[in-house]
Biopython code that builds the backbone (N, CA, C, O; Angstrom):
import numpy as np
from Bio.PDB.StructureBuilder import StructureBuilder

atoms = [
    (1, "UNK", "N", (0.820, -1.193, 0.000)),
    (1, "UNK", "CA", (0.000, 0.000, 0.000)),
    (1, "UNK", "C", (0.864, 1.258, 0.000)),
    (1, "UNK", "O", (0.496, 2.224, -0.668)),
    (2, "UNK", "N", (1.983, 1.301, 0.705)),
    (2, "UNK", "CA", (2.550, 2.097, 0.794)),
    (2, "UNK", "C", (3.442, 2.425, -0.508)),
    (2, "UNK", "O", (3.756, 3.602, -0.686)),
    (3, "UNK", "N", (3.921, 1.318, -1.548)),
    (3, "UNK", "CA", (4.500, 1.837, -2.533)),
    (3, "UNK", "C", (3.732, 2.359, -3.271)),
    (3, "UNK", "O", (4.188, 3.220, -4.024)),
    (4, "UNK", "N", (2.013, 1.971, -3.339)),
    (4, "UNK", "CA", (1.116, 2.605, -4.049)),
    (4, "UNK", "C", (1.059, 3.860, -4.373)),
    (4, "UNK", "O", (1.221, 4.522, -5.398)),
    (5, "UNK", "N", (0.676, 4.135, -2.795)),
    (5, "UNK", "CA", (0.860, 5.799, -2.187)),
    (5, "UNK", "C", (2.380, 6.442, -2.744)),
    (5, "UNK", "O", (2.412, 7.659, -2.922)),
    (6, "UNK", "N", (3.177, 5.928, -2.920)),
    (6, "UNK", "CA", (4.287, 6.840, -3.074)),
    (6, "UNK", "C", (4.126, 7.028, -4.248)),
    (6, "UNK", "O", (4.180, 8.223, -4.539)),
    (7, "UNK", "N", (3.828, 5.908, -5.626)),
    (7, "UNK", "CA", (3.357, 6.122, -7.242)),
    (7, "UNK", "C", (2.848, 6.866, -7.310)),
    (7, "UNK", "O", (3.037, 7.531, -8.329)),
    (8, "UNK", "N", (1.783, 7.379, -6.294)),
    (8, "UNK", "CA", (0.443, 8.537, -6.354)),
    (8, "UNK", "C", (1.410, 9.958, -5.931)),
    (8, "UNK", "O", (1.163, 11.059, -6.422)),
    (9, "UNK", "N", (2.247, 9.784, -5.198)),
    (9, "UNK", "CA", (3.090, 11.459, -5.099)),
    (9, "UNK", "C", (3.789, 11.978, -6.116)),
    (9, "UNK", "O", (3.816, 13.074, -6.675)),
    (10, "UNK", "N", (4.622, 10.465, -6.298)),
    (10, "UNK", "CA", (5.304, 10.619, -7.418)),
    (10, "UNK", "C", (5.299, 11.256, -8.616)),
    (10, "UNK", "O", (5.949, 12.023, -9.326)),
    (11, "UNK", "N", (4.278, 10.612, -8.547)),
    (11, "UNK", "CA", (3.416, 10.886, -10.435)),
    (11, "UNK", "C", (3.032, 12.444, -10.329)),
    (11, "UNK", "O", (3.537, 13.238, -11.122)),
    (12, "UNK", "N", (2.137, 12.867, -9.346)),
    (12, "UNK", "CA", (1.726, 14.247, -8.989)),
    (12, "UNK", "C", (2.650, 15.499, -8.964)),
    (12, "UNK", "O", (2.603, 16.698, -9.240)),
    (13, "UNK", "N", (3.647, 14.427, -8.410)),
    (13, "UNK", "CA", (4.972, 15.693, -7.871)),
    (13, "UNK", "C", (6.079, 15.383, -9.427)),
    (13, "UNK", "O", (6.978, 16.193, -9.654)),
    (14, "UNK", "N", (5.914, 14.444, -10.159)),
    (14, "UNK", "CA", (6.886, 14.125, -11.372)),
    (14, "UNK", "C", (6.120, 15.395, -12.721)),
    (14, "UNK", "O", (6.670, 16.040, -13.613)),
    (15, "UNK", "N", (4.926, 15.313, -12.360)),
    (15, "UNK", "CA", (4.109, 15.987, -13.522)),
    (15, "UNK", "C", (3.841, 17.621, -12.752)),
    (15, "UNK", "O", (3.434, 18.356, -13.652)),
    (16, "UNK", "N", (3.915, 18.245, -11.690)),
    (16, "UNK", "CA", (4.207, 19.672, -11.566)),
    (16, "UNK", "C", (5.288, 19.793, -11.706)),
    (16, "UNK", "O", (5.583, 20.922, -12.099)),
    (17, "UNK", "N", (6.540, 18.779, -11.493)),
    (17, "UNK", "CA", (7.811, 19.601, -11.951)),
    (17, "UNK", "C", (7.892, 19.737, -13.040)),
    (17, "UNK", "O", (8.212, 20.825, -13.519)),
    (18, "UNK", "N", (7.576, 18.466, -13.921)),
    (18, "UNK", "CA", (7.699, 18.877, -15.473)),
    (18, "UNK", "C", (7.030, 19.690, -16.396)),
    (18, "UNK", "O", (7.346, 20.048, -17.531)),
    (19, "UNK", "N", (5.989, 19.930, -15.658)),
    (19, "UNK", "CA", (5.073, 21.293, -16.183)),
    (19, "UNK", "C", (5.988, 22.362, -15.990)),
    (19, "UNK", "O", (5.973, 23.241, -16.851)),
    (20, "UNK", "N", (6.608, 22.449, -15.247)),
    (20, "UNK", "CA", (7.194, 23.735, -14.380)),
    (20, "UNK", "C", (8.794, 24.078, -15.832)),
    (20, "UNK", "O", (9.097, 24.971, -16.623)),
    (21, "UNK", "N", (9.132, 23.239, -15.570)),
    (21, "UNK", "CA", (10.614, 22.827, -16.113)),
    (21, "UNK", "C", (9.986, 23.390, -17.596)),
    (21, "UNK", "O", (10.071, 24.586, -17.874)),
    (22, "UNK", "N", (9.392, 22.480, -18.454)),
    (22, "UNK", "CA", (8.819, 22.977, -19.323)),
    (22, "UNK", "C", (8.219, 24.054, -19.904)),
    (22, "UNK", "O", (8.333, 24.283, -21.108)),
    (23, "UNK", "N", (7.407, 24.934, -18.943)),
    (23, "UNK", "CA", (7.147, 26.092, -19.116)),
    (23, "UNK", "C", (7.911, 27.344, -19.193)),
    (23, "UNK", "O", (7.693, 28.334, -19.891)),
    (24, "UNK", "N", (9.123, 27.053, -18.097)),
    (24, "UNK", "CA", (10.228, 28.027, -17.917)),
    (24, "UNK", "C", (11.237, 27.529, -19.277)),
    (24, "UNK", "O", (12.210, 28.216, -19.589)),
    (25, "UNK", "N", (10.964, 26.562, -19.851)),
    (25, "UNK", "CA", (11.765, 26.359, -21.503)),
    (25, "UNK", "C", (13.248, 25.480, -20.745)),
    (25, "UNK", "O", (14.128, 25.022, -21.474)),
    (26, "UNK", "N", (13.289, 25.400, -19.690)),
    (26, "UNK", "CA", (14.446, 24.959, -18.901)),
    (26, "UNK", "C", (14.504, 23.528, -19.399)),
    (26, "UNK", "O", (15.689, 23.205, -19.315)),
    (27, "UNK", "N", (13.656, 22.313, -19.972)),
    (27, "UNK", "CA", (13.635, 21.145, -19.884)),
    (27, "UNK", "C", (12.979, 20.729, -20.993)),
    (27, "UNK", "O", (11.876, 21.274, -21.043)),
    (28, "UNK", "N", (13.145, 20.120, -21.754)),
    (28, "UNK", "CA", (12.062, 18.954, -22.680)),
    (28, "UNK", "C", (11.744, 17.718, -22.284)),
    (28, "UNK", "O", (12.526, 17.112, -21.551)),
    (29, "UNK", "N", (10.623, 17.177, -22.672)),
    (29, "UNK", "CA", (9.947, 16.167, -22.075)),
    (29, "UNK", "C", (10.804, 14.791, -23.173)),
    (29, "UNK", "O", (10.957, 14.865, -24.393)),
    (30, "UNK", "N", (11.165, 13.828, -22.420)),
    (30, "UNK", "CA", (12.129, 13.320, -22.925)),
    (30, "UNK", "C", (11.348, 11.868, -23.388)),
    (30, "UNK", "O", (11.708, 11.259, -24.396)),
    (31, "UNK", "N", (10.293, 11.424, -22.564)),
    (31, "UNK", "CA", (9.517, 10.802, -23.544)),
    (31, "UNK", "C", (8.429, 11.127, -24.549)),
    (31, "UNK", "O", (7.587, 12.019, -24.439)),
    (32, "UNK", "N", (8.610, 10.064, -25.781)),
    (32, "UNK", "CA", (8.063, 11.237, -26.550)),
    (32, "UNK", "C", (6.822, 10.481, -26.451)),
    (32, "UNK", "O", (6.312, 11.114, -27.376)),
    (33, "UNK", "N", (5.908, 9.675, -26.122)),
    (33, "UNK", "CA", (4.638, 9.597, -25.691)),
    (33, "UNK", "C", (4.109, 10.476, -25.033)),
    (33, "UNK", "O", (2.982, 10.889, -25.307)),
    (34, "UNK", "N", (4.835, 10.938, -24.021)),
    (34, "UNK", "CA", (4.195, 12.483, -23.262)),
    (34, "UNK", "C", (4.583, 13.405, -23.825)),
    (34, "UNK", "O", (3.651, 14.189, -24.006)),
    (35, "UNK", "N", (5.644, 13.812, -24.285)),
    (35, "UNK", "CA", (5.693, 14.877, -25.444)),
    (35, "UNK", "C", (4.201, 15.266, -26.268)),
    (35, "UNK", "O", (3.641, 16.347, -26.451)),
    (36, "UNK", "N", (3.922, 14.158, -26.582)),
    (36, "UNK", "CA", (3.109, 14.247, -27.552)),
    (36, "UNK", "C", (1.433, 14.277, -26.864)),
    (36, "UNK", "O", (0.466, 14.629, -27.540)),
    (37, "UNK", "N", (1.355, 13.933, -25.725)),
    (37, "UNK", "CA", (0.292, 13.975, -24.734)),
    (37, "UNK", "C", (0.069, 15.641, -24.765)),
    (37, "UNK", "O", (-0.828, 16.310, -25.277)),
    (38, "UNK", "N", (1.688, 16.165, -23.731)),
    (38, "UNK", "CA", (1.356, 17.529, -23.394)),
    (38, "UNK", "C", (1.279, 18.431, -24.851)),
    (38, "UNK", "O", (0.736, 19.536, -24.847)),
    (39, "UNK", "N", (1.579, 18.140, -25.478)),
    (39, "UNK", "CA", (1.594, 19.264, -27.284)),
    (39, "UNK", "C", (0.063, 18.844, -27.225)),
    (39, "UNK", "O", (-0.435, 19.691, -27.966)),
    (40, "UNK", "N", (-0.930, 18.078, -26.806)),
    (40, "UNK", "CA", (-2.394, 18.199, -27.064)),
    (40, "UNK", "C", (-2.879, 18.850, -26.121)),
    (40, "UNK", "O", (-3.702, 19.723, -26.397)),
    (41, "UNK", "N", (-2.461, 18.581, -24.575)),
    (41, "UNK", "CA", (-2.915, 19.077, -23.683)),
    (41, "UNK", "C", (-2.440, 18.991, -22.219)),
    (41, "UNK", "O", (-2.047, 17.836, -22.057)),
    (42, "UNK", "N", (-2.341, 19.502, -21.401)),
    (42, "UNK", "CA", (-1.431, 19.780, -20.100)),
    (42, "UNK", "C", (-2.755, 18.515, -18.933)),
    (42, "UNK", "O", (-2.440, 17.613, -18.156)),
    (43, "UNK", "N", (-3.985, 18.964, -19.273)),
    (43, "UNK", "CA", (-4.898, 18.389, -18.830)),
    (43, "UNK", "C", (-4.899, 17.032, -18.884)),
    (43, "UNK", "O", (-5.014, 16.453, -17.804)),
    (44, "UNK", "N", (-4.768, 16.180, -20.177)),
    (44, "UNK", "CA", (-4.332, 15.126, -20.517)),
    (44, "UNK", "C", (-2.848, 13.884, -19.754)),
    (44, "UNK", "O", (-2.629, 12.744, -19.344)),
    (45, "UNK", "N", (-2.307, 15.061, -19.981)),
    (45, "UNK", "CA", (-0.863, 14.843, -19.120)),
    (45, "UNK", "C", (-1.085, 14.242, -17.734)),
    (45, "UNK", "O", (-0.838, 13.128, -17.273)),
    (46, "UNK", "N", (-1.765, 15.611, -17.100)),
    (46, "UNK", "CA", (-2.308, 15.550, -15.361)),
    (46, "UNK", "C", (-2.852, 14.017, -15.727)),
    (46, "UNK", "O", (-2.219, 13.010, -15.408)),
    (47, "UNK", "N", (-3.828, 13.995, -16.279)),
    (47, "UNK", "CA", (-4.466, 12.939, -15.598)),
    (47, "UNK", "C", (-4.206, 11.718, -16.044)),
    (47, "UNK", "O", (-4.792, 10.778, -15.508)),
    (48, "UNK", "N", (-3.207, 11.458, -17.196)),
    (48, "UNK", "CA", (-2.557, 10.447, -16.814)),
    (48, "UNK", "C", (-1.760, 10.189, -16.023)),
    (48, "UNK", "O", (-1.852, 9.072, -15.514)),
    (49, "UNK", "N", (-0.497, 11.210, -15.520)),
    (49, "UNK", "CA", (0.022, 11.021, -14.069)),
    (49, "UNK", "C", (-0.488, 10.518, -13.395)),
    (49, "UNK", "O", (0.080, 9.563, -12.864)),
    (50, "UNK", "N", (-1.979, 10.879, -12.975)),
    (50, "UNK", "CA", (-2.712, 10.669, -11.757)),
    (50, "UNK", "C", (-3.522, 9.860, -11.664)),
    (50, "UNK", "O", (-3.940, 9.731, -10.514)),
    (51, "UNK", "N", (-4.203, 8.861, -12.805)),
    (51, "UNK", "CA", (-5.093, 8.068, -13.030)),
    (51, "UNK", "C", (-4.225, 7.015, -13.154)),
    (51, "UNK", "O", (-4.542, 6.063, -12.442)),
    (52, "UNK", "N", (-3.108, 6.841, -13.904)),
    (52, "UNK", "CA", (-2.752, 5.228, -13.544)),
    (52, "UNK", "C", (-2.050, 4.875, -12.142)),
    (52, "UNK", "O", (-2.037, 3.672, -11.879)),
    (53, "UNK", "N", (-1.389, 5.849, -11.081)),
    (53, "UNK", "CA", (-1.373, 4.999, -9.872)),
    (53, "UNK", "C", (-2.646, 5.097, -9.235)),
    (53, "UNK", "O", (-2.718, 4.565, -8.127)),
    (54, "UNK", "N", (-3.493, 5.561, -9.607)),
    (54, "UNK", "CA", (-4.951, 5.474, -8.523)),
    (54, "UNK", "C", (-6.007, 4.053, -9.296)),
    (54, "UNK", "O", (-7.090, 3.603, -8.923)),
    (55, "UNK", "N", (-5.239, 3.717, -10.319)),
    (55, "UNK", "CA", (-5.739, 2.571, -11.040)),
    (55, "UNK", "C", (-4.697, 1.310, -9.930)),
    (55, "UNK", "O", (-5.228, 0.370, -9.339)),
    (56, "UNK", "N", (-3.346, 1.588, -9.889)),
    (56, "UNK", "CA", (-2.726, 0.745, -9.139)),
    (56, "UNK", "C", (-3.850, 0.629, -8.088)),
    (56, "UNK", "O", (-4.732, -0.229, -8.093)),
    (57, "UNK", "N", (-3.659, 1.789, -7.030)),
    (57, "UNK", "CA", (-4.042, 1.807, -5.667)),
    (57, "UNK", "C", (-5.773, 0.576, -5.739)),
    (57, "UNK", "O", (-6.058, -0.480, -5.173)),
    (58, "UNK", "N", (-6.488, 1.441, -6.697)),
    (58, "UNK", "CA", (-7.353, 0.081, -6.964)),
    (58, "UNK", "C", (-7.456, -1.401, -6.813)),
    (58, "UNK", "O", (-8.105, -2.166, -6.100)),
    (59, "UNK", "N", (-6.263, -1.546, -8.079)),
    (59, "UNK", "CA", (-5.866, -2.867, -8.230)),
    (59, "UNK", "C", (-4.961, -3.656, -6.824)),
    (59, "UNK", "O", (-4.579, -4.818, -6.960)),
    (60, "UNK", "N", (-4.767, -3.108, -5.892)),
    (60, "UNK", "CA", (-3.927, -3.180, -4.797)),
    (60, "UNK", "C", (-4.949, -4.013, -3.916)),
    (60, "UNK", "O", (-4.492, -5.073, -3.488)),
    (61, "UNK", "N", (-6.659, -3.613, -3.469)),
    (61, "UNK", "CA", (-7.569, -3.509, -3.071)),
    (61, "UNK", "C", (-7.768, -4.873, -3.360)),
    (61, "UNK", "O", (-7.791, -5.816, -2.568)),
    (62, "UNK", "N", (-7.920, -4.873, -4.694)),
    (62, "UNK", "CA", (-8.596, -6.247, -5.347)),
    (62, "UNK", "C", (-7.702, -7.657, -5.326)),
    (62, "UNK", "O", (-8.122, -8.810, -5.219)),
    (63, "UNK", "N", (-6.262, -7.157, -5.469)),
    (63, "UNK", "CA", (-5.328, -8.526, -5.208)),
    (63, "UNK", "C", (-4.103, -7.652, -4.445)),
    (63, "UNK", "O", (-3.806, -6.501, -4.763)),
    (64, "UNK", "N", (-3.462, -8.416, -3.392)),
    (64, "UNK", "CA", (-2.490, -8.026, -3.028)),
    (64, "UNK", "C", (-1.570, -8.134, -3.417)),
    (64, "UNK", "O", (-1.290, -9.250, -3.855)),
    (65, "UNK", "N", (-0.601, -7.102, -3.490)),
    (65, "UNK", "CA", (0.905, -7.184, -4.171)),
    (65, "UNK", "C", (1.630, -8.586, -3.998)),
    (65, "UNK", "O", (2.130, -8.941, -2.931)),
    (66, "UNK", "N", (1.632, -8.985, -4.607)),
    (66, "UNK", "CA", (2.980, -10.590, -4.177)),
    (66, "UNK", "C", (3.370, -10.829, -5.781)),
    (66, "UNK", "O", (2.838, -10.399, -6.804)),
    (67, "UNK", "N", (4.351, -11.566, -5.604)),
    (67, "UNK", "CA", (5.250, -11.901, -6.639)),
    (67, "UNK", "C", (6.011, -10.893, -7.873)),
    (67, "UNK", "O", (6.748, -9.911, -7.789)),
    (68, "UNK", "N", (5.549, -11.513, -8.814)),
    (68, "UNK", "CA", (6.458, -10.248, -9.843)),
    (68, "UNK", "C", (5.588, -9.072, -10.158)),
    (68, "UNK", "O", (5.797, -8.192, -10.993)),
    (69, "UNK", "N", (4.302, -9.249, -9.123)),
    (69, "UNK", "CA", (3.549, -7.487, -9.491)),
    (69, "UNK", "C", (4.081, -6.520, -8.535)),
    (69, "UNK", "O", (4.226, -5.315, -8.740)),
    (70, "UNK", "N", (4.402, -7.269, -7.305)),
    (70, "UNK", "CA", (5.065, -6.522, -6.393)),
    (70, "UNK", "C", (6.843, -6.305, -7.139)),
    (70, "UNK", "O", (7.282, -5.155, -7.115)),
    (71, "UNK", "N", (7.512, -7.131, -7.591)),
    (71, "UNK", "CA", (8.974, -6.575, -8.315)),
    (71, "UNK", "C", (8.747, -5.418, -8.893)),
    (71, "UNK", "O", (9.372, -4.384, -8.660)),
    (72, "UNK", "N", (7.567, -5.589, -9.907)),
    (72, "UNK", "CA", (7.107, -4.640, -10.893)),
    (72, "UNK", "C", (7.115, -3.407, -9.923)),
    (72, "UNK", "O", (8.139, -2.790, -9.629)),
    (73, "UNK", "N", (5.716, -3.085, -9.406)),
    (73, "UNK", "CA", (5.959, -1.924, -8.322)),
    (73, "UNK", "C", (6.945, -1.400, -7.904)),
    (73, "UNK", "O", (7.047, -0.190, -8.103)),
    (74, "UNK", "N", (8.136, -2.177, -7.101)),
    (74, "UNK", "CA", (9.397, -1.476, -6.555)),
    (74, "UNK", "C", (10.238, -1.291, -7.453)),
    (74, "UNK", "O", (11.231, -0.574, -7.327)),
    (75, "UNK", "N", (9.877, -2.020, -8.614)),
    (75, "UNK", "CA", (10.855, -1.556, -9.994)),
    (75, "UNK", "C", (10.407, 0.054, -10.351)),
    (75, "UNK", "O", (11.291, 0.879, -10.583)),
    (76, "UNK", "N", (9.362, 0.329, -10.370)),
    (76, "UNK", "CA", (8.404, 1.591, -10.738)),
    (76, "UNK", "C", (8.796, 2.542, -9.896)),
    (76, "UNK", "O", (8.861, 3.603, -10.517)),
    (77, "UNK", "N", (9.182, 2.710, -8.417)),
    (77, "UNK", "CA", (9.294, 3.324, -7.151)),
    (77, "UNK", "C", (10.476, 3.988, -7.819)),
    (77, "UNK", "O", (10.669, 5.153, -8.167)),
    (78, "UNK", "N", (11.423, 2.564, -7.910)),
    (78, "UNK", "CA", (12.913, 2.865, -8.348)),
    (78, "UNK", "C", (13.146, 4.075, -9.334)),
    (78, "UNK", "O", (13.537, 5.194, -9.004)),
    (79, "UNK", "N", (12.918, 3.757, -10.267)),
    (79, "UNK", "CA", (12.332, 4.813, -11.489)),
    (79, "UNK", "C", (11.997, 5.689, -11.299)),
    (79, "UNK", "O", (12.548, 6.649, -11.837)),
    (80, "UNK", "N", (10.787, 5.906, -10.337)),
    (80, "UNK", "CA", (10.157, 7.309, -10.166)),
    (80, "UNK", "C", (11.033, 8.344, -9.489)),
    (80, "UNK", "O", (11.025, 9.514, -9.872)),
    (81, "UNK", "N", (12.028, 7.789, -8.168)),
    (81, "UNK", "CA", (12.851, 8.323, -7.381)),
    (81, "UNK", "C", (14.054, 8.760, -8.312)),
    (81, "UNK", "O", (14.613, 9.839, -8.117)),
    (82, "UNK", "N", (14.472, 7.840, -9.403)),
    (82, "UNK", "CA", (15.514, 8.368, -10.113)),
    (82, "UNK", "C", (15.056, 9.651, -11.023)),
    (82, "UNK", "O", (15.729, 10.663, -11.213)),
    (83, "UNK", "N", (13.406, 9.295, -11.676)),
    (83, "UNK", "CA", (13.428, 10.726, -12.236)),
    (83, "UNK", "C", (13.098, 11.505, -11.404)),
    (83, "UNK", "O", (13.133, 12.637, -11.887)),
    (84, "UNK", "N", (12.659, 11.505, -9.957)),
    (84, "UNK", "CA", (12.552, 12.954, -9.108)),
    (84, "UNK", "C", (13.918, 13.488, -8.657)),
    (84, "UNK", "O", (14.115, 14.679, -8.416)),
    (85, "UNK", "N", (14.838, 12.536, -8.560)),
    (85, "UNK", "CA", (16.150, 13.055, -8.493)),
    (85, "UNK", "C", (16.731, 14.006, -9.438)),
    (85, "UNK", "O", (17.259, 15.098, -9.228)),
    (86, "UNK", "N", (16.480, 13.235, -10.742)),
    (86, "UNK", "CA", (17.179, 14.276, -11.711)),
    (86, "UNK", "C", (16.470, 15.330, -12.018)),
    (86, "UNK", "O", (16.854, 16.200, -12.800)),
    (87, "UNK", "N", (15.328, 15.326, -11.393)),
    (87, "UNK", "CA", (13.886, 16.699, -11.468)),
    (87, "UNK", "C", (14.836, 18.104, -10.392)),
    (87, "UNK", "O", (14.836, 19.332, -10.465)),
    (88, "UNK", "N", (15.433, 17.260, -9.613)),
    (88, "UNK", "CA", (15.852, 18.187, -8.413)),
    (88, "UNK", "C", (17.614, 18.888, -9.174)),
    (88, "UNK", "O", (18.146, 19.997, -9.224)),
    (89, "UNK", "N", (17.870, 17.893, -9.504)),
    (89, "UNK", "CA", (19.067, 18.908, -10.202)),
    (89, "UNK", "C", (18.473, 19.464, -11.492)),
    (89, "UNK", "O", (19.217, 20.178, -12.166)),
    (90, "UNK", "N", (17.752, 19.331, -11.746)),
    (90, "UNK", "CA", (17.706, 20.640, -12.895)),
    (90, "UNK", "C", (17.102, 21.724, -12.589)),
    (90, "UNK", "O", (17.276, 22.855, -13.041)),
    (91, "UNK", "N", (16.131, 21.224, -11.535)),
    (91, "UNK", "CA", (15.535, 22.898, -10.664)),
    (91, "UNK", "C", (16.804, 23.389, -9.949)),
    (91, "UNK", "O", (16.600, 24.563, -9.640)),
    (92, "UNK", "N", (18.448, 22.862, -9.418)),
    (92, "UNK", "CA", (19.432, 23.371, -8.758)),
    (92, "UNK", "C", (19.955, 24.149, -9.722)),
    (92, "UNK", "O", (20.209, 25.333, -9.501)),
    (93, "UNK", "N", (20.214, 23.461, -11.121)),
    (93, "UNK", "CA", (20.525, 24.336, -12.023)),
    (93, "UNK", "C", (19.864, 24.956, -12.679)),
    (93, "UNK", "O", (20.387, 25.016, -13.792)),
    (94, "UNK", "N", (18.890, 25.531, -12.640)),
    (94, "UNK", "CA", (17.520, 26.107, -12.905)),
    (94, "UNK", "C", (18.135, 27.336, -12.328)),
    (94, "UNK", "O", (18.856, 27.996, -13.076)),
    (95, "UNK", "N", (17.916, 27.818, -10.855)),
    (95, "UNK", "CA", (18.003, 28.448, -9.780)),
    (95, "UNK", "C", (19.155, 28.972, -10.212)),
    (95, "UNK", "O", (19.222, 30.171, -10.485)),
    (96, "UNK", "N", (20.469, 27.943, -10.359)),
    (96, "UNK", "CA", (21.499, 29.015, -10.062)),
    (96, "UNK", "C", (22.261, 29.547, -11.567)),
    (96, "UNK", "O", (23.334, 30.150, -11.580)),
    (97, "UNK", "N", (21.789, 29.334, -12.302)),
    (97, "UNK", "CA", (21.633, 30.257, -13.704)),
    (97, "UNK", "C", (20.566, 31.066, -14.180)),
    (97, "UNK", "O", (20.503, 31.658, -15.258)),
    (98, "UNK", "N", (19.582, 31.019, -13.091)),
    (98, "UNK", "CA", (18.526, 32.380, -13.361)),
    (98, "UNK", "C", (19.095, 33.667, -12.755)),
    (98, "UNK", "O", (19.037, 34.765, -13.308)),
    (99, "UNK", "N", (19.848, 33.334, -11.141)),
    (99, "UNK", "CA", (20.179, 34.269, -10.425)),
    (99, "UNK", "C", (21.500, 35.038, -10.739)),
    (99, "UNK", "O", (21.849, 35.981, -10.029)),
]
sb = StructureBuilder()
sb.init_structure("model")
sb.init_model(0)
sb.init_chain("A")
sb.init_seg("    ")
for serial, (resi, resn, name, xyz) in enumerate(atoms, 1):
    if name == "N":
        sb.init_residue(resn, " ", resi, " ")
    sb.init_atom(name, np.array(xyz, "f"), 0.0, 1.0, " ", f" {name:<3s}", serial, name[0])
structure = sb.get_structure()
């Protein structure tokens, strides 16, 4: 449940930074499935961020994490933390080439 919940920040907090990054021209969206999401719509974007871990959190309900859905998951965590990491150095270098 708890890696659920973190997919659900993740995703929320992965898609305002990249709105952010993006808007300030600081970043391009590096997959081009969402590339091509946000060039239709920002709205679109959001709610895929936000609709497939609340589809997890669902599916969590209905069967419990075990075996390779649970790998899957902490494989996903993994991922998400690496792109919020590299979300955080580009807002460092964001910051200290605006100022």
């Amino acid at each position: 449940m708890k890696l659920c919940l973190f997919l659900l920040f993740a995703g929320a907090l992965d898609a305002v930074l990249t709105h952010f990054g993006i808007s300030s021209g600081f970043v391009e969206e590096g997959n081009p499935i969402m590339k091509h999401i946000i060039e239709k719509s920002w709205s679109y974007f959001y709610m895929i961020k936000i609709f497939l871990p609340l589809l997890l959190l669902g599916l969590f309900y209905l069967r419990p994490l075990k075996g390779w859905i649970r790998t899957l998951i902490v494989s996903t965590c993994v991922l998400y933390l690496t792109v919020l990491v590299y979300h955080m150095v580009w807002i460092i270098l964001y910051f200290n080439t605006s100022t």
